[in-house]
C-alpha atoms as an extended CHARMM CRD file, in Angstrom:
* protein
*
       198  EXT
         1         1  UNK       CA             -5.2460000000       11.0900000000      -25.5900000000  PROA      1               0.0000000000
         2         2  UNK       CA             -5.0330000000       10.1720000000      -29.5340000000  PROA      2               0.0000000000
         3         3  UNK       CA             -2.5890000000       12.1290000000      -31.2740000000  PROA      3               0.0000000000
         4         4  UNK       CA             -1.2110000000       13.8710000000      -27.8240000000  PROA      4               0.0000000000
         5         5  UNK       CA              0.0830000000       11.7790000000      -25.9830000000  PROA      5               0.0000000000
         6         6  UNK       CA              0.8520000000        8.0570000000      -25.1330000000  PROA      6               0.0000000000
         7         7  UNK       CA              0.0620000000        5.6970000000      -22.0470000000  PROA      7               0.0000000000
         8         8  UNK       CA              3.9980000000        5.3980000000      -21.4200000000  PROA      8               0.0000000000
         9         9  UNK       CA              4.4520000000        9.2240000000      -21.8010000000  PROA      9               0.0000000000
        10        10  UNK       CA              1.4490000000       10.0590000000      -19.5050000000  PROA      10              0.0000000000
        11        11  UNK       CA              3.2080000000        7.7430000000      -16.5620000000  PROA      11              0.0000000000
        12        12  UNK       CA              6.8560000000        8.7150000000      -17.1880000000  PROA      12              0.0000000000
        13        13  UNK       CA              5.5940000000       12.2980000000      -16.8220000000  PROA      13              0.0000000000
        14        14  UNK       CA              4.5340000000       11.6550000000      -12.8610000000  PROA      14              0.0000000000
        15        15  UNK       CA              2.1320000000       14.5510000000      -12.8980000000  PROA      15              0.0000000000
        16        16  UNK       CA             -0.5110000000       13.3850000000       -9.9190000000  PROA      16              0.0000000000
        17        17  UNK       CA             -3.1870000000       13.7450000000      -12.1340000000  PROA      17              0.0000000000
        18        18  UNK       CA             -2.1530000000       11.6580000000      -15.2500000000  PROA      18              0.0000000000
        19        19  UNK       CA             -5.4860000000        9.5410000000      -15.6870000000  PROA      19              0.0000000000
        20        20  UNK       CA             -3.0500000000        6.4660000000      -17.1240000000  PROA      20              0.0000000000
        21        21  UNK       CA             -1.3530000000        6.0930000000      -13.6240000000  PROA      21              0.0000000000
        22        22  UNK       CA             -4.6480000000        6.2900000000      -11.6880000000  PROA      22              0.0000000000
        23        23  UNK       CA             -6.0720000000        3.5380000000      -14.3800000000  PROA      23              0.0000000000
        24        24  UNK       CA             -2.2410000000        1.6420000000      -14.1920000000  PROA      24              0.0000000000
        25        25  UNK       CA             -2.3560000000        1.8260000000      -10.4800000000  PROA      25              0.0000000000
        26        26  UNK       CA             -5.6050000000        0.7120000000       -9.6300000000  PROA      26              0.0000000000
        27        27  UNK       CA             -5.4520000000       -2.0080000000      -11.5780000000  PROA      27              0.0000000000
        28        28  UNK       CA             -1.9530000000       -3.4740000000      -10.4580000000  PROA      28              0.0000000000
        29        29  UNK       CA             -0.3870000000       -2.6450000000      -13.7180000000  PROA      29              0.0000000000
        30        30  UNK       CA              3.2340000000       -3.8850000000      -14.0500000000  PROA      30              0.0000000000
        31        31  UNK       CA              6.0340000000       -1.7060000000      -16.0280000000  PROA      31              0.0000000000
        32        32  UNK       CA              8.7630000000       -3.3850000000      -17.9240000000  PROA      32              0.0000000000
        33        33  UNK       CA             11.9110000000       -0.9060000000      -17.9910000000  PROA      33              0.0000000000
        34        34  UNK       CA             14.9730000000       -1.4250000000      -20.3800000000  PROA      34              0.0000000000
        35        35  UNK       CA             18.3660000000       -0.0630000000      -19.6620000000  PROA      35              0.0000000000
        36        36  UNK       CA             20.8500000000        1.4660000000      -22.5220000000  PROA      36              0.0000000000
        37        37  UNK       CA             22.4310000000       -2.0730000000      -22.1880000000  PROA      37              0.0000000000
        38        38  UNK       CA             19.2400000000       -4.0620000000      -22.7850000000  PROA      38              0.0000000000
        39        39  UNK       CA             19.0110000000       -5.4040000000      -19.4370000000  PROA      39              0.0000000000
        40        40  UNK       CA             15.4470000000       -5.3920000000      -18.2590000000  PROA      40              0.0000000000
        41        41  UNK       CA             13.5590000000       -4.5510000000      -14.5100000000  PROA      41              0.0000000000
        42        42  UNK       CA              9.9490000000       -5.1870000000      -13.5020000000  PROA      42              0.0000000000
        43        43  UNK       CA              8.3370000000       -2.7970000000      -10.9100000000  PROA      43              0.0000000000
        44        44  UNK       CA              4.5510000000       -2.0070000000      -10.3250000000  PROA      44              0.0000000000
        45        45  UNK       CA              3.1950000000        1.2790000000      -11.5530000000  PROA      45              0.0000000000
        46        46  UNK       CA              2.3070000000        2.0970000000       -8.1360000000  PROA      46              0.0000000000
        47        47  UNK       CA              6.7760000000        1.7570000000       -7.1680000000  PROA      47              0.0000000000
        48        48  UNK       CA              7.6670000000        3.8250000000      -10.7220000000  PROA      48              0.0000000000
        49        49  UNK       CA              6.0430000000        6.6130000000       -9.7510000000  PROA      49              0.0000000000
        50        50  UNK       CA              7.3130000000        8.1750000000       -6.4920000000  PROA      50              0.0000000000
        51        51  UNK       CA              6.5350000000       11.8250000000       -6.4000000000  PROA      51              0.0000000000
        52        52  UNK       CA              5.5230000000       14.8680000000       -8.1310000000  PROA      52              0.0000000000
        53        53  UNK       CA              7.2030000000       14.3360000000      -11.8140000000  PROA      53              0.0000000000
        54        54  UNK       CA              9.4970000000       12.0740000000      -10.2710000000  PROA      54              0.0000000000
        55        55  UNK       CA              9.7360000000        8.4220000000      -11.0690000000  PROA      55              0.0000000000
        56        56  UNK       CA             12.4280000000        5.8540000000      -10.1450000000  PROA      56              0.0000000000
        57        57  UNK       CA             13.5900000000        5.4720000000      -14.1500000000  PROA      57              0.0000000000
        58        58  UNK       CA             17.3030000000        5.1720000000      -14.0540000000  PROA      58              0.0000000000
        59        59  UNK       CA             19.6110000000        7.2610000000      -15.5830000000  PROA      59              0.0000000000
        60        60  UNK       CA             19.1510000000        6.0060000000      -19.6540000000  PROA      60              0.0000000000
        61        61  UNK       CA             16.1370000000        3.1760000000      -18.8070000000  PROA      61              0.0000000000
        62        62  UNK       CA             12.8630000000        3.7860000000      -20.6960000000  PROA      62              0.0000000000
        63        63  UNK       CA              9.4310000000        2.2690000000      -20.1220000000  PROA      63              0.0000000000
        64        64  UNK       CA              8.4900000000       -0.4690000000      -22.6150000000  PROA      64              0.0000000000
        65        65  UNK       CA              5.6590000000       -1.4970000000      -22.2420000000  PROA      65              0.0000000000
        66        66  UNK       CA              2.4140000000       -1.7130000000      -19.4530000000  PROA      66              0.0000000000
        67        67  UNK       CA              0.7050000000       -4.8900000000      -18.6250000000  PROA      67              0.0000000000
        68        68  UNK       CA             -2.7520000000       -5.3140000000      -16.5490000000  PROA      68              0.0000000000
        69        69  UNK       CA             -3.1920000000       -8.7160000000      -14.9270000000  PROA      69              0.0000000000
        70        70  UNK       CA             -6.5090000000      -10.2950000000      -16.2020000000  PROA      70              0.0000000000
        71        71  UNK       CA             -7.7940000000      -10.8760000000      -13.0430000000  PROA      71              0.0000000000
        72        72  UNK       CA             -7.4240000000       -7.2470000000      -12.6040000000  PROA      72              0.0000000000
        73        73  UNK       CA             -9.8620000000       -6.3270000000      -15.3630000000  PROA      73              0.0000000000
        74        74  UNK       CA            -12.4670000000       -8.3020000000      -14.3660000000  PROA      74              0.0000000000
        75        75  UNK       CA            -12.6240000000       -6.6490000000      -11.1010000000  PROA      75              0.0000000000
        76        76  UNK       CA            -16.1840000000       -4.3810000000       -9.8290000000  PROA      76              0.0000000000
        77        77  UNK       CA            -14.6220000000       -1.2270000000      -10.2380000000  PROA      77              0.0000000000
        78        78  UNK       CA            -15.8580000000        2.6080000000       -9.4340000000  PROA      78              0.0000000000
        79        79  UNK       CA            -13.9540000000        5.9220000000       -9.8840000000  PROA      79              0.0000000000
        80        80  UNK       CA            -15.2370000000        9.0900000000       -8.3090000000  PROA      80              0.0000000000
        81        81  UNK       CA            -13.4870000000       11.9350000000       -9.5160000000  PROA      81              0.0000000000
        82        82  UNK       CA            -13.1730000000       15.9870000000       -8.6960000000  PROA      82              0.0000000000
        83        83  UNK       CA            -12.0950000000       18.5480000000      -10.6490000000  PROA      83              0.0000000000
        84        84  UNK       CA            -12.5000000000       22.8380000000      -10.6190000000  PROA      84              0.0000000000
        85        85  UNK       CA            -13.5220000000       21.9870000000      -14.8180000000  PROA      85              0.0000000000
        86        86  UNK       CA            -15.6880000000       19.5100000000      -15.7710000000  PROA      86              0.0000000000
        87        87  UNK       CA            -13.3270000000       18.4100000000      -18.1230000000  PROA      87              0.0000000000
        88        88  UNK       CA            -10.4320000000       20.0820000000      -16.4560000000  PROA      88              0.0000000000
        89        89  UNK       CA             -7.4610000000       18.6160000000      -14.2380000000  PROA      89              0.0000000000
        90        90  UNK       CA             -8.5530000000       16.7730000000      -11.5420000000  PROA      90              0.0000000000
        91        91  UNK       CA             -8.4210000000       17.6200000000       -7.9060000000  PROA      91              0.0000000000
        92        92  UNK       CA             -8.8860000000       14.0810000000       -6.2510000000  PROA      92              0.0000000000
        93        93  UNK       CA             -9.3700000000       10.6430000000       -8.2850000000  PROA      93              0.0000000000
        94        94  UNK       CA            -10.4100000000        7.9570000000       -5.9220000000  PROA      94              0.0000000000
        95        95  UNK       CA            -10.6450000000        4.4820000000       -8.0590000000  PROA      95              0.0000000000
        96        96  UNK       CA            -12.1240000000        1.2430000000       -5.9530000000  PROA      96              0.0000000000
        97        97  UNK       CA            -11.8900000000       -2.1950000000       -7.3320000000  PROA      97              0.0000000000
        98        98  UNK       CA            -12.7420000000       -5.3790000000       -6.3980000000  PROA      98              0.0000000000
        99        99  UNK       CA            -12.3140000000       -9.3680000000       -6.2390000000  PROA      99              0.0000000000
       100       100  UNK       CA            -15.0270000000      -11.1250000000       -7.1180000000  PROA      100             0.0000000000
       101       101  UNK       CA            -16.8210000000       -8.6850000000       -9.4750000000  PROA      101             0.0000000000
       102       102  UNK       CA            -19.1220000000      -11.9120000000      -11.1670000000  PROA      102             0.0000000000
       103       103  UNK       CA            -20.8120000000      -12.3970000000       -7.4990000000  PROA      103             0.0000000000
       104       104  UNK       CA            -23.3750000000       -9.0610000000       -7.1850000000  PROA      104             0.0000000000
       105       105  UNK       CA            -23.3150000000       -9.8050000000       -3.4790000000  PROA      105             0.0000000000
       106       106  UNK       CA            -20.8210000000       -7.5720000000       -1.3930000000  PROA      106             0.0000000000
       107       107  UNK       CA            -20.3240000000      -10.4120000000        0.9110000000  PROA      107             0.0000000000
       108       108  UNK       CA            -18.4000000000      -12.4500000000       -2.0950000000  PROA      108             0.0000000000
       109       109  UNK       CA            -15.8720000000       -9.8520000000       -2.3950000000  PROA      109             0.0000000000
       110       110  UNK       CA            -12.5510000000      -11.0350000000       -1.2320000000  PROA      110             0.0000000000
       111       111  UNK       CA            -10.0230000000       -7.9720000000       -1.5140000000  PROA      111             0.0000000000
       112       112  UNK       CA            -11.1290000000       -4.7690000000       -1.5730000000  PROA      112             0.0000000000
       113       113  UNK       CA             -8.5400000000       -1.7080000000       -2.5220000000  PROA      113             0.0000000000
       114       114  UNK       CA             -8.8560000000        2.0500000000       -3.0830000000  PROA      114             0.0000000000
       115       115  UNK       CA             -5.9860000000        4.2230000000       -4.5410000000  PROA      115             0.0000000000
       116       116  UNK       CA             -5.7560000000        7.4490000000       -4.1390000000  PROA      116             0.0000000000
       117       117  UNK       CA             -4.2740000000        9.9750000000       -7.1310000000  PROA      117             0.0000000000
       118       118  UNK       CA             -4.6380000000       14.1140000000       -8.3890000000  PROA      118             0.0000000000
       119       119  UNK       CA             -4.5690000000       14.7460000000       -4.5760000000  PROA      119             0.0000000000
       120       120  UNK       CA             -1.7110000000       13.3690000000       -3.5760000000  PROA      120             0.0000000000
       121       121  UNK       CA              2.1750000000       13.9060000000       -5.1030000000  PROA      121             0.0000000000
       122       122  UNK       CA              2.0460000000        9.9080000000       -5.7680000000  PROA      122             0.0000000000
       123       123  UNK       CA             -0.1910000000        6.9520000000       -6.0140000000  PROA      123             0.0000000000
       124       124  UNK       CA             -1.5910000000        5.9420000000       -3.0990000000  PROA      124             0.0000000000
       125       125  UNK       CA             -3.3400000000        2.5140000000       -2.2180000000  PROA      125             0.0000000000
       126       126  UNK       CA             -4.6710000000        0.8100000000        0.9930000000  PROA      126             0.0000000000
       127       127  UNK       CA             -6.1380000000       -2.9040000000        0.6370000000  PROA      127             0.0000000000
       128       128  UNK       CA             -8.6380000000       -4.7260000000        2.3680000000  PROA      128             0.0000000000
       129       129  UNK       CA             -9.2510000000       -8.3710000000        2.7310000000  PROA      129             0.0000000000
       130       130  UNK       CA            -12.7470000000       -8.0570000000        2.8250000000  PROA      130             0.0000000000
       131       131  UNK       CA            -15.1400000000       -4.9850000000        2.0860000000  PROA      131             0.0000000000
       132       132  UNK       CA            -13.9630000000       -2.2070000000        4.7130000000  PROA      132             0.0000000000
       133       133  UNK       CA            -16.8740000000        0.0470000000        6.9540000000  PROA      133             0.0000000000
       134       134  UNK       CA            -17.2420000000        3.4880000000        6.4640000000  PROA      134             0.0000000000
       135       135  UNK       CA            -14.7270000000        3.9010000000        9.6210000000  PROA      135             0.0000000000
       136       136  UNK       CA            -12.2260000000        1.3510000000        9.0590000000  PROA      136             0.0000000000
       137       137  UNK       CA            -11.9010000000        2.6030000000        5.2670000000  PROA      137             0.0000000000
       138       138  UNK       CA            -11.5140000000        6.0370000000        6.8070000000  PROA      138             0.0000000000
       139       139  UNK       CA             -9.3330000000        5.4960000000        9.3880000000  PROA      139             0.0000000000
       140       140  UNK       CA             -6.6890000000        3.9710000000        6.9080000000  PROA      140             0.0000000000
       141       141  UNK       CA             -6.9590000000        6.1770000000        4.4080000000  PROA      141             0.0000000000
       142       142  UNK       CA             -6.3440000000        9.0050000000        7.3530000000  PROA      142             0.0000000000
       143       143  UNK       CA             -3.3220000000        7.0190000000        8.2380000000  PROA      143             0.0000000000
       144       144  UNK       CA             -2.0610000000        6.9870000000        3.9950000000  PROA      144             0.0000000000
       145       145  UNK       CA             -2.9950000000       10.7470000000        3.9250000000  PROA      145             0.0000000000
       146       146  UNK       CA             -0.3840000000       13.0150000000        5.6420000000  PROA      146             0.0000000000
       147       147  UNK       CA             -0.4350000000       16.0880000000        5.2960000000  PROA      147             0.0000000000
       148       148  UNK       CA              2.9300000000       16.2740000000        3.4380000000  PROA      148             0.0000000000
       149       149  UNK       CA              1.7540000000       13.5080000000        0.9640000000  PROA      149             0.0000000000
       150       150  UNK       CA             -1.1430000000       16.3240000000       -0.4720000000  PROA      150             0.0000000000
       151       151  UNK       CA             -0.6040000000       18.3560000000       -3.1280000000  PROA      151             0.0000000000
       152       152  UNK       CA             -0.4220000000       21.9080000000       -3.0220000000  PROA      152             0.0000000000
       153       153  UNK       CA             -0.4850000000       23.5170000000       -6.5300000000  PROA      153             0.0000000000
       154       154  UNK       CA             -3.2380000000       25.8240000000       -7.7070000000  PROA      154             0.0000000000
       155       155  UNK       CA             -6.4550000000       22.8370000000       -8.4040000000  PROA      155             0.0000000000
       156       156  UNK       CA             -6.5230000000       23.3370000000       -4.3680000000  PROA      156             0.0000000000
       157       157  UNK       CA             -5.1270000000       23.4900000000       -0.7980000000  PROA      157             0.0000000000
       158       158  UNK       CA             -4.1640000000       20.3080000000        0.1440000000  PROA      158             0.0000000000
       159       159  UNK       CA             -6.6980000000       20.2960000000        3.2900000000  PROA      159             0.0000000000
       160       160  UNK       CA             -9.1910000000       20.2980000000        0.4940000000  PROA      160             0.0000000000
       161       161  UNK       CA             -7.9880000000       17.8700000000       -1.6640000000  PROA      161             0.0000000000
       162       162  UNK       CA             -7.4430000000       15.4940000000        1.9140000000  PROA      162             0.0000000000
       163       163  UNK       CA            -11.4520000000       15.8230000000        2.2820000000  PROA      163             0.0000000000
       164       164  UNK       CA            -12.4390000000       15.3030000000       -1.0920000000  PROA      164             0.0000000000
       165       165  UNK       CA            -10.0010000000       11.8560000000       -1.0610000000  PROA      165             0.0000000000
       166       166  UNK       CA            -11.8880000000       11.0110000000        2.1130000000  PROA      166             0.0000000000
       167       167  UNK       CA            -15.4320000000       12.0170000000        0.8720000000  PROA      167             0.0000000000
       168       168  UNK       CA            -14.6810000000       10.2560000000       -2.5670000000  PROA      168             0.0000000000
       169       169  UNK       CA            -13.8760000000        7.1430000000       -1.1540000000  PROA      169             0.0000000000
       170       170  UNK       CA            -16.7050000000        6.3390000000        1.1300000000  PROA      170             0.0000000000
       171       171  UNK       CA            -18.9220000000        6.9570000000       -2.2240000000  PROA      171             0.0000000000
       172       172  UNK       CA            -16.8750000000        4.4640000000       -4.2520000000  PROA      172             0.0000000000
       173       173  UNK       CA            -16.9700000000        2.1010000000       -0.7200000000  PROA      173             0.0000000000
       174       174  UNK       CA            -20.9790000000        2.4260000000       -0.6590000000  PROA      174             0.0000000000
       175       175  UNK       CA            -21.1890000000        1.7050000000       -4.0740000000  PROA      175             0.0000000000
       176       176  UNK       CA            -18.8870000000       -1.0880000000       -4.3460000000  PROA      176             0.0000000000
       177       177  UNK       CA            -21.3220000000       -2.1660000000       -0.7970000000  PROA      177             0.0000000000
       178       178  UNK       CA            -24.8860000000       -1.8130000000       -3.4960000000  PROA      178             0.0000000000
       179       179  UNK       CA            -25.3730000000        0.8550000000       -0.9880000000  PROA      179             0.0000000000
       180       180  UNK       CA            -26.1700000000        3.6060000000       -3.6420000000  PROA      180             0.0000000000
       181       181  UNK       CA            -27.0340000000        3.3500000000       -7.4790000000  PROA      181             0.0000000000
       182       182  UNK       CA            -24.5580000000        4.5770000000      -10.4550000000  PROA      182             0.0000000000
       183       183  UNK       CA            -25.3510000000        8.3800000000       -9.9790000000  PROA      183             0.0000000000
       184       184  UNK       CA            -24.7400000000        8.1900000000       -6.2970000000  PROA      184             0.0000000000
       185       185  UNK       CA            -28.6720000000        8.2770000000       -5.3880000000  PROA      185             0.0000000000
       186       186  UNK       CA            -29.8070000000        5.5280000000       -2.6640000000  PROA      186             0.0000000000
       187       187  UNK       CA            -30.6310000000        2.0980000000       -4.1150000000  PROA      187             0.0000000000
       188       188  UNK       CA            -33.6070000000        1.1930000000       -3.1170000000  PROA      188             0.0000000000
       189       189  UNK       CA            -32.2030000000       -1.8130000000       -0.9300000000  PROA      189             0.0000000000
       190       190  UNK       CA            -30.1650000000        0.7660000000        0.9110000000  PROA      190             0.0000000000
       191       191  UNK       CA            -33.4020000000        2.8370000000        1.7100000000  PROA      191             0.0000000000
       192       192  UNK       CA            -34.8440000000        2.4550000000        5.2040000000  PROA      192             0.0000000000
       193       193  UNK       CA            -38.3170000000        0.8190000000        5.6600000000  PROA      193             0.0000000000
       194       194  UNK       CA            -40.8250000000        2.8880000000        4.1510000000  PROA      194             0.0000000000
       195       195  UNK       CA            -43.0360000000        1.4820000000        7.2300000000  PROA      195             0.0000000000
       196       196  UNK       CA            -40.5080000000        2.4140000000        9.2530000000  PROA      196             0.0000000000
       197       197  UNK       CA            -39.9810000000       -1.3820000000       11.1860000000  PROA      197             0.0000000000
       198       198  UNK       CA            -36.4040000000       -1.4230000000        9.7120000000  PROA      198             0.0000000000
């Protein structure tokens, strides 16, 4: 976004598919606001943003700056993304992190979270204390999803972008699990027995 537009600019805006509030949101960033007096308010990217283009800046207060927790960036993350372009708008943008990102084993992990952005009019996240299954994962994110949280523009019906948010983030879940390599292929691990005893 060099020489078009700016990290502050890109969240202020509240379009659903601004890639800095996925990356902002997913990993807890925190957004200092200043009012015309100089008086100063904390919220998380996740609160600022609460609709399509809307965003809970007061009357005067601009954002002044965006800071990521440490721990945050040294989470395992994976992003799954959708779009009608390749490099076009995106439809759905599912981004998974998670605790404990030095320990390869999925059993180490200790939080698990998946936010939800392009389909829906605002950020949405569900958190897990430990890696979720495919149906717990599911069944939360079916609870986050309402219909009336989907967008509906012309990138697609929100039915469509519902399934894609729900078919995005069971691949970032088996990944985050070892359960499939980078380009979503089966890991060998994950592959049954070629013998067929497993």
């Amino acid at each position: 976004m060099w020489n078009t537009a700016t990290v502050g600019g890109n969240i202020c805006l509240a379009l659903p598919a601004g890639p800095m509030i996925a990356m902002a949101v997913a990993l807890d960033g925190r957004c200092r606001l200043v009012t015309p007096d100089g008086a100063e308010r904390t919220v998380s990217a996740e609160e600022l943003v609460c609709g399509n283009g809307r965003t809970r800046l007061a009357a005067g207060e601009l954002l002044r700056d965006v800071t990521l927790p440490a721990a945050a960036l040294e989470r395992r993350t994976v992003l799954r993304r959708v779009g009608l372009q390749p490099r076009g708008r995106s439809a759905a943008l599912v981004t998974a992190t998670a605790e404990g990102a030095a320990v390869r084993a999925v059993t180490a992990f200790t939080v698990t979270a998946f936010t939800v952005t392009a389909a829906t009019v605002r950020p949405v996240t569900v958190r897990f204390p430990a890696p979720p299954t495919a149906a717990v994962l599911r069944r939360a994110l079916e609870e986050a999803l309402p219909p009336g949280l989907m967008l509906d523009d012309v990138h697609g019906h929100p039915v469509w972008r519902r399934h894609l948010s729900l078919h995005l983030a069971e691949e970032a879940r088996r990944r985050l699990a070892g359960e499939t390599g980078p380009d979503g292929g089966r890991t060998r691990a994950a592959d049954p027995d070629p013998a067929g005893e497993g």
